[in-house]
C-alpha positions as CSV (number, residue, x, y, z in Angstrom):
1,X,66.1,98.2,102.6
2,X,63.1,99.0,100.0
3,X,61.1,96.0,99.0
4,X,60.8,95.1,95.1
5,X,59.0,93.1,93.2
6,X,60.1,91.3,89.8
7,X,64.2,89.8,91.1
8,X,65.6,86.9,89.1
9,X,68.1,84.8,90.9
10,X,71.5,83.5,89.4
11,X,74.5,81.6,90.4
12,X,77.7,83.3,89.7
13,X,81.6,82.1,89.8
14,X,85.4,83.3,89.1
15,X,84.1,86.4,91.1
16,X,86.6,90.0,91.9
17,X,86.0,92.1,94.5
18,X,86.4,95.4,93.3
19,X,85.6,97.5,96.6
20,X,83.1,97.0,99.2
21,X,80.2,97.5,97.5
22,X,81.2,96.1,93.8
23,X,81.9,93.2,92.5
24,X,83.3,91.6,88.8
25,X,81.3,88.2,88.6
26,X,80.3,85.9,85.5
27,X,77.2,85.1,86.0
28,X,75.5,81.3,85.6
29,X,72.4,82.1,83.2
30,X,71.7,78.6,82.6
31,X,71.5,76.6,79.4
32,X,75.4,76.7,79.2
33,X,75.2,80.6,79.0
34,X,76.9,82.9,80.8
35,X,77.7,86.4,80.8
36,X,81.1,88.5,83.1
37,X,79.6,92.1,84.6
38,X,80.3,94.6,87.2
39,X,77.2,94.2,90.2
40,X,76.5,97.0,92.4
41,X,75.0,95.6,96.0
42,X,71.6,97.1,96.1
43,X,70.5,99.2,98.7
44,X,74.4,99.7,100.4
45,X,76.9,102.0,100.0
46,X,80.4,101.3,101.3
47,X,83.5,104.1,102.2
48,X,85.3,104.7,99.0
49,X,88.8,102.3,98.6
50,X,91.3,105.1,99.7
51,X,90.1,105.1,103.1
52,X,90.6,102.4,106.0
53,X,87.1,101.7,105.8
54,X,87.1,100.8,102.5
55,X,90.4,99.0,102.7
56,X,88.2,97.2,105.7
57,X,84.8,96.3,103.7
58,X,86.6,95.4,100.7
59,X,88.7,92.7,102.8
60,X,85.7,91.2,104.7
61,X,83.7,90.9,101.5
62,X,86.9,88.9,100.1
63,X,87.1,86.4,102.9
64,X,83.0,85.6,103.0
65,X,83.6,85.3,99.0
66,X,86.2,82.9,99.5
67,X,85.0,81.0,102.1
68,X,81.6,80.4,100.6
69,X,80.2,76.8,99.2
70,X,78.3,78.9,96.6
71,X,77.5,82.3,96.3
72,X,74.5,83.7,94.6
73,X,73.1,87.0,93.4
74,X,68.9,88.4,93.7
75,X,69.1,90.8,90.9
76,X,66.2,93.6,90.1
77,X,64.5,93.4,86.6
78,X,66.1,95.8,84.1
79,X,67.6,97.5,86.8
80,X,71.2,99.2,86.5
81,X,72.7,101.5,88.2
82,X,74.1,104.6,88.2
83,X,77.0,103.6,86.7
84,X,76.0,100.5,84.1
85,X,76.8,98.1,87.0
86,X,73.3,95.7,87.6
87,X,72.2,96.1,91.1
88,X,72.1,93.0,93.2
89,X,71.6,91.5,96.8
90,X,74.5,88.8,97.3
91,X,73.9,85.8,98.9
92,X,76.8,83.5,100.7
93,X,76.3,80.1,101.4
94,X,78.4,78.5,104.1
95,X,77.5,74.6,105.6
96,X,74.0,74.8,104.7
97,X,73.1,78.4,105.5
98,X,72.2,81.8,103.5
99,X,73.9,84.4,104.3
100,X,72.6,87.9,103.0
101,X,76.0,90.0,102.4
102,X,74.3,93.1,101.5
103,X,72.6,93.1,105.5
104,X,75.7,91.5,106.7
105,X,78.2,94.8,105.6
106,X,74.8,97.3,107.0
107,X,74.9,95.1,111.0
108,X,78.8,94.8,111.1
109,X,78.4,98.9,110.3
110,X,81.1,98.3,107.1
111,X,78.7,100.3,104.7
112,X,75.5,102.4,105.4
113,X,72.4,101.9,103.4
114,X,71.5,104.0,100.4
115,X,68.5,104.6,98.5
């Protein structure tokens, strides 16, 4: 995955998982703000929904969401993608422990990486 250099990190809640790869998340911005978006996960690409694979990816990304203490989101400054979603590395937290989702879908071969 490419390195970057300005990321802001956020908490997020009442999260949908849209396929593999996307998500529909409001987003904790502090001071009692918050704010409901589509996030692309950076630097992954997952098989499209219609496929088995998809179906797969989408599924595992549902049961580490809902079996997560909190989940957070690394987001790139100013940076949207390709189709208005903000780009983001997802982070899982289960009994104590990060867990980066974006790596987890690339070592359990659910999604390939994209650039």
């Amino acid at each position: 995955m490419r390195k970057f250099k300005t990321t802001f990190v956020y908490n997020v809640h009442d999260i949908r998982v849209v396929d593999g790869d996307t998500l529909e998340a409001t987003i904790d911005l502090g001071f009692h703000i918050s704010f409901k978006t589509k996030l692309r996960l950076y630097g992954i690409n997952c098989p499209e929904l219609s496929t088995n694979k998809g179906k797969k990816a989408k599924a595992f990304v549902e049961q580490m969401i809902n079996g997560a203490d909190k989940v957070q989101i690394q987001t790139i400054k100013n940076r949207q993608g390709k189709y208005g979603r903000y780009l983001a590395i997802v982070y899982i937290y289960k009994n104590g422990q990060a867990i980066n989702l974006n790596k987890l879908l690339l070592d359990k071969g659910l999604a390939r990486e994209y650039k």
